[in-house]
C-alpha positions as CSV (number, residue, x, y, z in Angstrom):
1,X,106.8,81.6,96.0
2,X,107.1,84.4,99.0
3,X,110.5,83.0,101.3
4,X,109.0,85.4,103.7
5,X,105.8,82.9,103.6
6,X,107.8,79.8,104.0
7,X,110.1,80.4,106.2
8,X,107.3,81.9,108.7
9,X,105.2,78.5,108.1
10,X,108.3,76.6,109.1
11,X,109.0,79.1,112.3
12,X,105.6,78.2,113.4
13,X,105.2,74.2,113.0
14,X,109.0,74.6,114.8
15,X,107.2,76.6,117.7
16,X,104.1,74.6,117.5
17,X,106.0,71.4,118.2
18,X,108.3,72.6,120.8
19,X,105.0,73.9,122.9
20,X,103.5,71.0,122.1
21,X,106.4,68.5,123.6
22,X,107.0,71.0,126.4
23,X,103.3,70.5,127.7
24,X,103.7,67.0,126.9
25,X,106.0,67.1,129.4
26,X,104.3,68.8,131.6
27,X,101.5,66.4,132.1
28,X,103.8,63.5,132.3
29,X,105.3,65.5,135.1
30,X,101.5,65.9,136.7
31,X,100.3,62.3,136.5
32,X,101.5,60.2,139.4
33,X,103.1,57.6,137.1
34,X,105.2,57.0,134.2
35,X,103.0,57.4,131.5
36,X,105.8,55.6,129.0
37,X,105.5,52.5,131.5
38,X,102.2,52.4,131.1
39,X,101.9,52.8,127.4
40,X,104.3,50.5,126.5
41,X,105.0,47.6,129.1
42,X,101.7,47.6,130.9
43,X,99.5,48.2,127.4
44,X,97.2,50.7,129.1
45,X,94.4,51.2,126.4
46,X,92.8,53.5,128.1
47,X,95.5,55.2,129.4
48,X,96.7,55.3,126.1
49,X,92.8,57.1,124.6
50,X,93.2,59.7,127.3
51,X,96.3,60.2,126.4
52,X,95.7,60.8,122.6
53,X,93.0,63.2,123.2
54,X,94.8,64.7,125.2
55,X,97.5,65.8,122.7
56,X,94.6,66.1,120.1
57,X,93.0,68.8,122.3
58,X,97.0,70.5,123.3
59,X,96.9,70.9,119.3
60,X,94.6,72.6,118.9
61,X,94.7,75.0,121.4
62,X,98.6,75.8,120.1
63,X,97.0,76.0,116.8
64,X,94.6,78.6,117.8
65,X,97.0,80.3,119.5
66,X,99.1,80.4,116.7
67,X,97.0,81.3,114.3
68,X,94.9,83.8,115.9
């Protein structure tokens, strides 16, 4: 196996993930609550589907700007 290969695949799900938290982050920051509260104390459902898709959509737009 190429190192070169692997250690570029790991370089990129490293900088995939820290995009991916940093606009998590972001808009948490947006939103004019605490998402977390929400989620987890208030059981927000769907909250918690906009949420997902959401992150489902940031995904893929760092994957395709990853990859392309």
């Amino acid at each position: 196996m190429n190192w070169y290969n692997l250690l570029a695949s790991a370089v990129y799900a490293i900088a995939g993930l820290v995009i991916f938290c940093l606009g998590f982050i972001v808009i948490d920051k947006l939103t004019p609550y605490n998402l977390w509260q929400e989620l987890v104390e208030k059981k927000n459902t769907a909250l918690a589907l906009v949420v997902g898709f959401v992150a489902l959509g940031l995904s893929i737009i760092v994957a395709a700007a990853i990859h392309g």
